[in-house]
FIGU-400101 format. One record per residue (C-alpha): x negated, y negated, z. Coordinates in steps of 0.05 Angstrom, whole numbers, padded with zeros to 5 digits, always signed. Each point is the difference from the previous one (the first is absolute). Layout:
// residues N
XYZ
...
END
This chain:
// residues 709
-01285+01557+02555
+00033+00064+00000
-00010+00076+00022
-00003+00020-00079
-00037+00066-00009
-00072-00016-00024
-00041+00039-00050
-00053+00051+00031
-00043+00046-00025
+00045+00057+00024
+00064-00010+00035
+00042+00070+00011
+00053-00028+00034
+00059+00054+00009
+00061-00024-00036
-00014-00054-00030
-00037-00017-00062
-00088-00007+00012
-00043-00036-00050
-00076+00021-00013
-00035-00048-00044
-00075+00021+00004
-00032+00039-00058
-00022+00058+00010
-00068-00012-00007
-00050+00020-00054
-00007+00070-00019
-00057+00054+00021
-00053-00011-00050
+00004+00031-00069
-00051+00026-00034
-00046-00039-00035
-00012+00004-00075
-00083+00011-00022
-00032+00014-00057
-00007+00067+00014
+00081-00006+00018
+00037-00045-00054
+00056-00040+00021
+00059+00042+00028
+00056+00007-00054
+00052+00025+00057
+00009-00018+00070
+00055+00031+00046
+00009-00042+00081
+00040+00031+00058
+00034-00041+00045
+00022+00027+00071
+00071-00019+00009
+00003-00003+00073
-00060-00004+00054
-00063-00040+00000
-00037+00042-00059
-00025-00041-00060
+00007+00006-00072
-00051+00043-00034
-00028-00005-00074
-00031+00055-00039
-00020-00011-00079
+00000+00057-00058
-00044-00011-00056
+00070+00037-00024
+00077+00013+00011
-00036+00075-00005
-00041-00008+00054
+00045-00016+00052
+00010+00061+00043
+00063+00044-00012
+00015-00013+00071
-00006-00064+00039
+00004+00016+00081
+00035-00059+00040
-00010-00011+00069
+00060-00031+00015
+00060-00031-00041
-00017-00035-00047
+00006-00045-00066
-00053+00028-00063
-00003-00046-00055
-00045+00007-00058
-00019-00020-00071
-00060-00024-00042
-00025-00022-00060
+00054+00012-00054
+00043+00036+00043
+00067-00029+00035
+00005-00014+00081
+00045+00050+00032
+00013+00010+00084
+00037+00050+00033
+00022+00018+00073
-00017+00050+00033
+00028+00009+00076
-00033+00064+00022
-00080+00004+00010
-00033+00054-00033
-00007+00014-00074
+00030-00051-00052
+00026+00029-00065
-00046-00012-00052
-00008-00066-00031
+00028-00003-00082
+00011-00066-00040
+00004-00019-00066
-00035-00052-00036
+00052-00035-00016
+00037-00057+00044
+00036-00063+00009
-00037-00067-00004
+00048-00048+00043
-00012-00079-00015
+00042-00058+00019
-00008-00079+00015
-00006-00030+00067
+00032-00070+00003
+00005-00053+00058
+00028-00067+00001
+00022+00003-00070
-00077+00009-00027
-00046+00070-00002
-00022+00023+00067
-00082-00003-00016
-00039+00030+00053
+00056+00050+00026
-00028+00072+00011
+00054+00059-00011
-00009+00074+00027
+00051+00052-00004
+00027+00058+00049
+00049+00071-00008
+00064-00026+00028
+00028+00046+00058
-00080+00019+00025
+00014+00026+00068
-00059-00018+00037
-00042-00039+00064
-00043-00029-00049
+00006-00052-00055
-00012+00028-00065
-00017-00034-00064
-00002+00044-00067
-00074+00005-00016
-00005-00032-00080
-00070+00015-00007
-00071+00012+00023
-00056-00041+00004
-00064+00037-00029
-00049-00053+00031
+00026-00003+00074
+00033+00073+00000
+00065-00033+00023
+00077+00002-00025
+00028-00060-00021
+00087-00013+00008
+00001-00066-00016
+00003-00031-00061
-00008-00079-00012
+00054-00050-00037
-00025-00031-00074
+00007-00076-00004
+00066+00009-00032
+00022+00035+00059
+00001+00065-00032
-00026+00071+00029
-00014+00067-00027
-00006+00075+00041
-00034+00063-00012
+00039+00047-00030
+00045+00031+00050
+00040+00070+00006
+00071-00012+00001
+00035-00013+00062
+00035-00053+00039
-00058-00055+00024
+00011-00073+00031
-00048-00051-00015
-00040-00033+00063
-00019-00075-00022
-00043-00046+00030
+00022-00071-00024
-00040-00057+00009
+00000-00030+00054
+00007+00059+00042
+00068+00032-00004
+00002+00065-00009
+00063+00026-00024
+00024+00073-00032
+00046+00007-00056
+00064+00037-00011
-00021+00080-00015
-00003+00019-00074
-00008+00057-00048
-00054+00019-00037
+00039+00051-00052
-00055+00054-00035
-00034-00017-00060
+00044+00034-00044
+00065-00036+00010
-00032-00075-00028
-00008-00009-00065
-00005-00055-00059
-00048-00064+00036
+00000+00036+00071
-00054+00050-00029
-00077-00018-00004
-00017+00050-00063
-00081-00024+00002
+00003+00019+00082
+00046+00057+00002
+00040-00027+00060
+00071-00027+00002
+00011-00073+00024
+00055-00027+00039
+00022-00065+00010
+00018-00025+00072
+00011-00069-00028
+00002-00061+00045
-00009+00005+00077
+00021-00070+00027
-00032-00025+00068
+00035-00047+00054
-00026-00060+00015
-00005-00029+00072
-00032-00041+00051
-00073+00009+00020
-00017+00013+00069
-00064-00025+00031
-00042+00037+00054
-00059-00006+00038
-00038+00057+00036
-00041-00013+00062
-00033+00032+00053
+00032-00022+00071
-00050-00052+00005
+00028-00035-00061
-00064+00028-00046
+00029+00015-00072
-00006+00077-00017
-00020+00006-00074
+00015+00057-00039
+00062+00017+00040
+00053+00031-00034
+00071-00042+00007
+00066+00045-00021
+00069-00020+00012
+00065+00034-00017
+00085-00022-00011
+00047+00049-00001
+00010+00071+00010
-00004+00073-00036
+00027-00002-00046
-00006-00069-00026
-00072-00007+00046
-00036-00066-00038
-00081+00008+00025
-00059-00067-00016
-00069+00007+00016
-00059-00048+00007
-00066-00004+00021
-00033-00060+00046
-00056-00033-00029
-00065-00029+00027
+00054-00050+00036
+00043+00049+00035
+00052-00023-00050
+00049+00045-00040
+00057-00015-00046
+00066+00041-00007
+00043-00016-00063
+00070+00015-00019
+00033+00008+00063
+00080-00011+00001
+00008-00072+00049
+00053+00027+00042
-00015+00075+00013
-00037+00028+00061
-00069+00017-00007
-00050+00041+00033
-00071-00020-00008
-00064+00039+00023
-00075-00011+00008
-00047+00056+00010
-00076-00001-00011
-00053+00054+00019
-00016-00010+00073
+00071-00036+00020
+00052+00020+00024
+00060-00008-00052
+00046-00054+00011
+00070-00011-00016
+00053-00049+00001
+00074-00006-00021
+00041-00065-00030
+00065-00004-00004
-00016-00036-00071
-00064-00009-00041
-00043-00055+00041
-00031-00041-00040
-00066+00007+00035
-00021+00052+00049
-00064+00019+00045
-00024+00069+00023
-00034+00010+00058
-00050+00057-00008
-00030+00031+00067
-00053+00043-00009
+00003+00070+00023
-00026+00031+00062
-00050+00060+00022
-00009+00042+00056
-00060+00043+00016
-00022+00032+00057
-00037+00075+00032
+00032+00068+00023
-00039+00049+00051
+00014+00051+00038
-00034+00034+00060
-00061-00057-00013
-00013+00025-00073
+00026-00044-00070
+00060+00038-00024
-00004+00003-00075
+00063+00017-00042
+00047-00027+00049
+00065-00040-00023
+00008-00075+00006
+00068-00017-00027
+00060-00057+00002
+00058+00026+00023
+00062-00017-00047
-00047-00015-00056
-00051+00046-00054
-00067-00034+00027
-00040+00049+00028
-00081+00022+00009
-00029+00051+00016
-00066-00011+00056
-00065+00020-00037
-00067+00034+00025
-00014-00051+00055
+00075+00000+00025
+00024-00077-00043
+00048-00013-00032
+00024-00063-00029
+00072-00017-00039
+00003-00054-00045
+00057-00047-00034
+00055-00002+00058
+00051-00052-00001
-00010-00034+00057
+00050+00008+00065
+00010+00045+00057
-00026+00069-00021
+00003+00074+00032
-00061+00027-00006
-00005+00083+00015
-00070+00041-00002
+00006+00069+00000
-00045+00058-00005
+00024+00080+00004
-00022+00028+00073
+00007-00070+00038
+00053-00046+00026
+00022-00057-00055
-00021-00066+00021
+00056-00064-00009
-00004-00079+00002
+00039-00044-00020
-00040-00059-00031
+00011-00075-00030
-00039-00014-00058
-00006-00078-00029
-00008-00016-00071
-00077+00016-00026
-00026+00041+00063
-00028+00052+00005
+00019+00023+00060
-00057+00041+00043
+00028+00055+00051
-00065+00035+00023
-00001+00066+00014
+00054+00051+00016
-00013+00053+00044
+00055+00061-00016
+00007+00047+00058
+00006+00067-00015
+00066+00029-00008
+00040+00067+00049
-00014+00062-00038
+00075+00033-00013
+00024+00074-00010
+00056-00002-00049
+00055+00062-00009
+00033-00008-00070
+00064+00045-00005
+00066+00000-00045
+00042-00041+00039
+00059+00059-00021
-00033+00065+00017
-00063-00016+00045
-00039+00024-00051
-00076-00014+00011
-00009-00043-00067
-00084+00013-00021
-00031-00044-00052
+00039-00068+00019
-00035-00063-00003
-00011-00052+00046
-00017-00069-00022
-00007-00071+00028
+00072-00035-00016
-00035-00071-00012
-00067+00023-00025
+00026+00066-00044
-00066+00032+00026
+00001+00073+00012
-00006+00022+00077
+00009+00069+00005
+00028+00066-00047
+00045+00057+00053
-00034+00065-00001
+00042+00069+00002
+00034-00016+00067
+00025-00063-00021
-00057-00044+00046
-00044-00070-00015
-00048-00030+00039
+00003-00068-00026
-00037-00061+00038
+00049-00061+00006
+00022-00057+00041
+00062+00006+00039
+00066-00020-00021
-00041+00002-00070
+00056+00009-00068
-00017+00068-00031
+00035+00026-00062
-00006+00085-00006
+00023+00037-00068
-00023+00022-00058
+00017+00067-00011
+00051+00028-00048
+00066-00013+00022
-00011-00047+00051
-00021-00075-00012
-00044-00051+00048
+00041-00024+00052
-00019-00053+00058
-00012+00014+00058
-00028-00032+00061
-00054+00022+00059
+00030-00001+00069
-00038-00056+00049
-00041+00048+00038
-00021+00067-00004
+00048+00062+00020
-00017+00033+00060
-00045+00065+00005
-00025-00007-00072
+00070+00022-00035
+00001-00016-00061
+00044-00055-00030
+00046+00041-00039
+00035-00040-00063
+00059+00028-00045
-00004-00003-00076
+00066+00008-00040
+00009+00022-00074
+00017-00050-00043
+00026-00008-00069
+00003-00031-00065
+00043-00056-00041
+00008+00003-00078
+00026-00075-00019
+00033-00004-00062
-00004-00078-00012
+00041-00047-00061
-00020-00078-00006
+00039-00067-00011
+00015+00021-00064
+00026+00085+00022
-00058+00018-00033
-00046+00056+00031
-00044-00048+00035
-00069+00019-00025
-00066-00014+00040
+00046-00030+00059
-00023+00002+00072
+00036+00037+00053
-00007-00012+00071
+00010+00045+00049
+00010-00022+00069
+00016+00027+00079
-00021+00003+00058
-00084+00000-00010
+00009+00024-00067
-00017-00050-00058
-00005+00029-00066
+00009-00020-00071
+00001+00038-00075
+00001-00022-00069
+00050+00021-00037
-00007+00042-00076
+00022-00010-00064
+00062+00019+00023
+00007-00031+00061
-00009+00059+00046
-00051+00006+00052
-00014+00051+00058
-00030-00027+00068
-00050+00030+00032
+00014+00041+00067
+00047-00042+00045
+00011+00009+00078
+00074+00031+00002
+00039-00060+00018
+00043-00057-00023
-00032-00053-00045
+00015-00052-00050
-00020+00006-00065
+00003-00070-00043
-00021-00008-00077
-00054-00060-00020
-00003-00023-00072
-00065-00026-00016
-00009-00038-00055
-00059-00036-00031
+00026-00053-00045
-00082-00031-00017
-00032-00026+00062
+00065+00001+00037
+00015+00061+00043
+00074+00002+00013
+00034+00049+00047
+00071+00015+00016
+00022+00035+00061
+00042+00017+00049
+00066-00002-00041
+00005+00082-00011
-00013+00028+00073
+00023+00068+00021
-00003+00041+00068
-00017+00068-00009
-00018+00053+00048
-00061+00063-00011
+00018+00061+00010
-00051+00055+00032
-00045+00032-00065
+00067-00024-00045
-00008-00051-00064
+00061-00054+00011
+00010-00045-00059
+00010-00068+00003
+00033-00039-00054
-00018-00074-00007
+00029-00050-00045
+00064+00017-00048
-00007+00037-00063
+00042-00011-00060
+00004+00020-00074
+00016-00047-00053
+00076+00016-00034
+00038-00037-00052
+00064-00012+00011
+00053-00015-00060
+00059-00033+00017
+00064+00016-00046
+00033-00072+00014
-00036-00071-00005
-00023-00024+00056
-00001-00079-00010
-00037-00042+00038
-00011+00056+00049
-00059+00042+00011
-00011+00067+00032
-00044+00002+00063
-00009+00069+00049
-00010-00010+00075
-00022+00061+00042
-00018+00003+00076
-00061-00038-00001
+00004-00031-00071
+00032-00040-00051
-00018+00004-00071
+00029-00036-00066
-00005+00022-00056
-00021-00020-00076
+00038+00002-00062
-00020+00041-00062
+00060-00023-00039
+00069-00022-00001
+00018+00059+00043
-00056+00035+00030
-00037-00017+00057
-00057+00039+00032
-00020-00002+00078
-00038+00043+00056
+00037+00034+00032
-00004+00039+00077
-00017+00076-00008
+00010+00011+00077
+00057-00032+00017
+00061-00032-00027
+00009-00064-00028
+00056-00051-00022
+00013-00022-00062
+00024-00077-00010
+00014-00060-00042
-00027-00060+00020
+00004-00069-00042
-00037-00060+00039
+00015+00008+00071
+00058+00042-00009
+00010+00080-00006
+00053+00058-00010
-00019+00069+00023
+00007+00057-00045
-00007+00061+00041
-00061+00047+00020
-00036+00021-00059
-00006+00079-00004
-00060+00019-00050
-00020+00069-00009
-00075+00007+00009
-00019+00012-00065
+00046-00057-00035
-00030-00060-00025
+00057-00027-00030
+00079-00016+00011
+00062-00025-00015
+00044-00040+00040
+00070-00013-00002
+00021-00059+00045
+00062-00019+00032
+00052-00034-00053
+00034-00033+00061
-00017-00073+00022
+00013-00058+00044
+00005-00073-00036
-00004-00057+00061
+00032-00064-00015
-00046-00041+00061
+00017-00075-00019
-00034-00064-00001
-00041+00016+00069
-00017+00071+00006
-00022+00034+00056
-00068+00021+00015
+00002+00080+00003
+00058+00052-00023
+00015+00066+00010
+00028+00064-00010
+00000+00041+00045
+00026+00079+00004
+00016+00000+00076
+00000-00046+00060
-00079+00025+00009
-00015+00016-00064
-00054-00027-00029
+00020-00052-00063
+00013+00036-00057
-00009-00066-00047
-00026-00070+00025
-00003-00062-00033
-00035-00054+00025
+00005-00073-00017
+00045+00019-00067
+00026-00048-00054
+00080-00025+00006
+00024+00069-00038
-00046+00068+00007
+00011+00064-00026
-00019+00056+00038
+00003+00063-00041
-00024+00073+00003
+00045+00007+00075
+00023+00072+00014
+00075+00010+00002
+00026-00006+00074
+00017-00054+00054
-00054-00048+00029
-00001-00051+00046
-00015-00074-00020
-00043-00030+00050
-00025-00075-00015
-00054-00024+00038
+00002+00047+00049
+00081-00010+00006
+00037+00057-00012
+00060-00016-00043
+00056+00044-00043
-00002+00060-00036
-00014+00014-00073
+00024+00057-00031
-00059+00015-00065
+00039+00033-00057
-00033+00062-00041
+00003-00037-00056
-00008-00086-00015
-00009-00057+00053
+00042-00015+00057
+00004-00085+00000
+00001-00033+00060
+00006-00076+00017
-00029-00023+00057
-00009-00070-00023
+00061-00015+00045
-00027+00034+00062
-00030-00047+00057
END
C-alpha cells in the first residue's frame, strides 16, 4: 500500500487539491401542499456556499408570489423553477438581499444515451451541476419537486435503452454527474446549454414549448470489480455501511460507491487494474476508515471501530456549574454543562484527546485523556476554582490615549469579559497567564494578548496597548485571468486569520486588520457535483497594513483577450505569449489571425513555437484599449543543415548570458529557423558554445554542421 490521499468528507488541505464527496444533506422542509393549499406551481432553494448552514426551500403558489426581495444569510447558490417554468441558479457571493428572481418559461430539455460495455447502461442515475460553482458544499441542480414528500429531486433515472431526459434548464455551462452501475461515479466533460432561441428544425418541442438538445452518447469504462467487507474490530459484519473508493486526481478524480449488505459485503465495479485506489468505510457510530493501494486489490476489508464518548460534572465552590464549556482541544466537539453541572460529548474518534472545561469567572480545567474504541469514557466531576479578579488599562499604544468602550473577550471561548469605561479600565475575572484578545472599536481591530502569571503589585492595573489598524482591498484574477468571482481570500499573520469572498468582479475588502505584515493567498473553490475541489497556495502575496490606510493587494494575473494578425505565414509555427508568471498559446481564427490573453500589468514576450522548439519575437506593446494588431516579423532566418545524428538542443543565443533567442530541440537532419531579428548570435549546441552567425535582414543564412563532431 501506499500514502495516496483518501477521500473525506472535508479535506482543506492548503495547496494542494481536497476532495468532499458527501451530499449535502436534505433540504429544510418545504411547505406542504393541502387542500386548502394546492400543489405549489413554483419553488425557489438557497444554498449557503460556505459554512455549515443548510439548504432552504420555500414554494409559491406563483412566480408572483415570490417576494421582490429574497434576504441571504450568507453566500449562497438560489436555484428555482416549477411547473412549466425552466430551472435557473445564480451566485450570489455577498449575504444580504438577492436581486429579484425572473425566468422565462421557456428552456432547454437536455437528453442523451448512457452506454457501458458496448450495451445501454440500465439502472444508471444521472444528476447535473453549474460548472465553475465556487462552494464548501456539493451541489446538485434541483430538477423538480416532490408534492407528496415536500422534497427536491436532482436525479433523474436511465430508460432500458440507456437513455435519459432533464428538466428544462436555463442556459449555461453544466457537467453531468453519473452514477453507473456498479458504483462508479464519474462526471462528464462541461457543456452548453445555448437559449431556446438559437435551436431550431427537430431540436424544438412545439406541443411543450421548450427546446431540446441532444448530448448524444456518454460512453462508460469498464473495469475490474473490487470486493470489500466491513466489520467491526471483532470481525462482526457492519451492514448498511457505506463503501466509497476513488483513482485519480482533480481534475480527472474517478469516485464508486457501495453499500454493505446484511453480510457486511459490498461490491465496487469498474475500477482501472493498475491505478492506486483509496477506499473508505464509514457508518453512523464508527469511526471512518481508510486505506490506500498502490493498485485496485481485488478484495479488501474495513475495519470499523466504533466511536467514543466522554461525559462527566463541573462545580464550583460545592454548587453544579451550569453553562460551563466542555470542549476537545484541536477539534469542533464541544458541550455545554446543563442545570445540574453534566455534560456529555458524543462521536469522538477514538485516541489520546485534550479535553478543556471552561467557565467565565474560574480557572479552566485540562486533562489529557485516552479514549478506546466504543467507551464512553466517565470523568466525574470537575471542580473549577475561581479565577484572580484583574484591573485592565486599555490605551492607544501611540498616544497613551485612555481607549473607553474596548472589549475584552476570552481568546479560546470568544466570551465577553469585560467593556473599558471612560478611563480606559476592566475588571475582568480570569486565570493567569489566560489568552485575551481586546478590540473592537473603530479603527482598531482585536488583537491577542496574554495575562501576566501573577498579579501586579499594589493593585496597578495591567495596562495593555491597542494600535490602529487598517484595511486590504484584493483585486483577485483566476487560472484562466479572469476576475475570479466568489473566490476565497485568506488573510494571514501573526494571530490574525481572516478570509473574504470575492465579488463579481473579483474585489473584496477585509475587515479591520492589526497594522502588520501578512500574507494574503487566493483559494478557488469549486464544486464540480459531490466533489469539492480546491486550489491553493499557487498565487501568494506579502503585503503590509498601513495605520487607518486601504492597501490593495492584487492576486492572480489579469489579461484581455487580443487578436493578433500576422502579415507573413507562419507554417508550422504557432504564436504563444509568456509573461512573468505565465505562458499562454494561443488559437487560430484563420489563416492569419490568432487570438490570445494577454498581461494588462506587465510585459510579455511574444514567440513562435512548433513542437518543442521556439523563436522569440520581441515584447508585445498593446495600447490599453486595442484588441487587435498587426505584426510584421523578421524576414531574416537561419536554415541548419544537422546531419544524420543530430544533437539534442540548439541555440541562438544574443550574448555569452543571454538567454536563447531560438532553441530547437531534438530537430530533423535540415531545420529552418525563421522569423530571427537581423544581428549576430551565438550558436551554442548542447550547452557548447560554438561559432558565430551573422542573421541577414533579409533570407536565410545556411549553415552545415553535418560535418561538425
Amino acid at each position: 500500500m501506499i500514502g495516496l490521499p483518501l477521500v473525506a468528507a472535508l479535506a482543506l488541505l492548503a495547496g494542494a487539491p481536497a476532495l468532499a464527496t458527501s451530499d449535502p444533506g436534505p433540504p429544510e422542509q418545504a411547505v406542504a401542499a393541502s387542500p386548502e393549499r394546492p400543489a405549489a406551481r413554483v419553488w425557489v432553494e438557497t444554498v449557503p456556499l460556505r459554512g455549515p448552514g443548510r439548504a432552504k426551500v420555500l414554494t409559491f403558489d406563483s412566480l408572483a408570489d415570490v417576494p421582490a426581495d429574497l434576504a441571504l444569510d450568507a453566500p449562497s447558490l438560489v436555484c428555482w423553477g416549477g411547473q412549466e417554468l425552466r430551472v435557473d441558479c445564480r451566485q450570489y457571493p455577498s449575504p444580504g438581499a438577492a436581486p429579484s428572481l425572473a425566468t422565462s418559461d421557456r428552456g432547454v430539455i437536455a437528453h442523451g444515451q448512457l452506454i457501458l460495455g458496448g450495451a445501454p447502461a440500465r439502472g444508471a442515475i444521472v444528476g447535473v451541476f453549474l460548472e465553475g460553482v465556487r462552494a464548501t458544499v456539493p451541489h446538485f441542480v434541483p430538477l423538480s419537486l416532490d408534492e407528496e414528500t415536500n422534497q427536491l429531486m436532482r436525479r433523474v433515472g436511465v430508460g432500458e435503452d440507456g437513455t435519459f431526459e432533464l428538466v428544462p434548464l436555463a442556459p449555461g455551462v453544466y457537467r453531468l454527474e453519473i452514477e453507473w452501475p456498479g458504483g462508479a461515479v464519474t462526471s462528464s466533460e462541461p457543456f452548453e446549454l445555448p437559449p431556446a432561441s438559437r435551436l431550431t428544425g427537430d431540436e424544438r418541442s412545439a406541443g411543450v414549448g421548450h427546446a431540446r438538445f441532444s448530448l448524444g452518447q456518454v460512453v462508460g469504462q469498464e473495469g475490474v470489480a473490487v470486493e470489500v467487507f466491513v466489520a467491526d474490530l471483532e470481525g462482526v459484519p457492519v451492514a448498511g455501511a457505506k463503501v466509497g473508493a476513488h483513482q485519480g486526481s482533480l481534475p480527472d478524480l474517478r469516485q464508486f460507491g457501495s453499500v454493505a449488505d446484511d453480510r457486511g459485503r459490498a461490491r465496487l465495479v469498474g475500477l482501472d487494474p493498475a491505478e492506486a485506489t483509496g477506499i473508505s468505510c464509514w457508518a453512523p457510530g464508527y469511526a471512518r476508515s481508510e486505506e490506500a493501494y498502490d493498485h485496485a486489490p481485488a478484495e479488501a476489508v474495513c475495519s470499523l471501530g466504533r466511536l467514543a464518548g466522554i461525559r462527566g460534572a463541573v462545580a464550583a465552590e460545592g454548587q453544579p456549574l451550569p453553562g460551563a464549556t466542555a470542549l476537545l482541544r484541536h477539534a469542533e466537539t464541544r458541550a455545554r454543562t446543563d442545570e445540574s453541572g453534566e455534560f456529555e460529548l458524543r462521536e469522538i474518534v477514538p485516541g489520546r484527546v485534550d479535553l478543556v472545561i471552561s467557565a467565565a469567572g474560574w480557572r479552566s480545567h485540562r486533562e489529557r485523556l485516552d479514549l478506546h474504541p466504543g467507551e464512553t469514557l466517565d470523568v466525574g466531576l470537575i471542580e473549577l476554582v475561581a479565577a484572580e479578579e484583574w484591573q485592565l488599562r486599555i490605551v492607544d499604544g501611540e498616544t497613551g490615549e485612555a481607549l473607553s468602550g474596548a472589549s475584552v473577550e476570552s481568546h479560546e471561548l470568544r466570551s465577553p469579559l469585560g467593556v473599558t469605561d471612560s478611563e480606559g479600565l476592566a475588571v475582568v475575572v480570569e486565570e493567569p497567564g489566560a489568552a485575551i484578545r481586546v478590540g473592537r472599536l473603530p479603527d482598531y481591530p482585536f488583537t491577542r494578548h496574554e495575562l501576566p502569571q501573577s498579579p501586579p503589585p499594589d493593585e496597578e492595573p495591567v495596562e495593555l496597548a491597542l494600535y490602529p489598524g487598517g484595511f486590504l482591498r484584493v483585486r483577485a484574477w483566476d487560472s484562466e485571468s479572469d476576475p475570479c468571482r466568489f473566490c476565497t481570500v485568506s488573510i494571514q499573520g501573526n494571530d490574525v486569520l481572516e478570509s473574504v469572498v470575492t465579488d463579481p468582479d473579483g474585489e473584496a475588502v477585509s475587515p479591520l486588520l492589526p497594522a502588520a505584515r501578512c500574507s494574503v493567498s487566493l483559494e478557488e473553490l469549486r464544486s464540480e457535483g459531490r466533489v469539492v475541489s480546491r486550489s491553493s497556495g499557487s498565487e501568494i502575496v506579502h503585503a503590509r497594513v498601513l495605520p487607518r490606510q486601504t492597501v490593495t493587494v492584487e492576486l492572480g494575473e489579469a489579461r484581455r483577450e487580443v487578436i493578433l494578425r500576422f502579415e507573413e505565414p507562419l507554417g508550422t509555427w504557432e504564436p504563444s505569449l509568456r509573461s512573468a508568471r505565465h505562458h499562454a498559446s494561443a488559437r487560430p481564427l484563420g489563416a492569419d489571425r490568432w487570438v490570445l490573453k494577454v498581461p494588462t500589468r506587465e510585459p510579455a514576450e511574444l514567440r513562435l513555437h512548433s513542437g518543442f522548439s521556439y523563436v522569440q519575437i520581441g515584447l508585445l506593446d498593446l495600447e490599453p484599449a486595442r484588441t487587435e494588431q498587426r505584426v510584421q516579423l523578421p524576414s531574416g532566418g537561419v536554415v541548419l543543415e544537422l546531419g544524420e545524428e543530430p544533437p539534442g538542443v540548439v541555440e541562438l543565443r544574443g550574448g555569452e548570458a543571454a538567454e536563447p533567442v531560438a532553441q530547437i530541440v531534438a530537430p530533423g537532419s535540415v531545420f529552418h529557423l525563421p522569423f530571427i531579428r537581423p544581428g549576430q548570435y551565438l550558436l551554442v549546441i548542447d550547452g557548447k558554445a560554438g561559432q558565430l552567425v551573422d542573421v541577414p535582414t533579409e533570407g536565410l543564412r545556411h549553415l552545415d554542421l553535418s560535418a561538425q563532431p
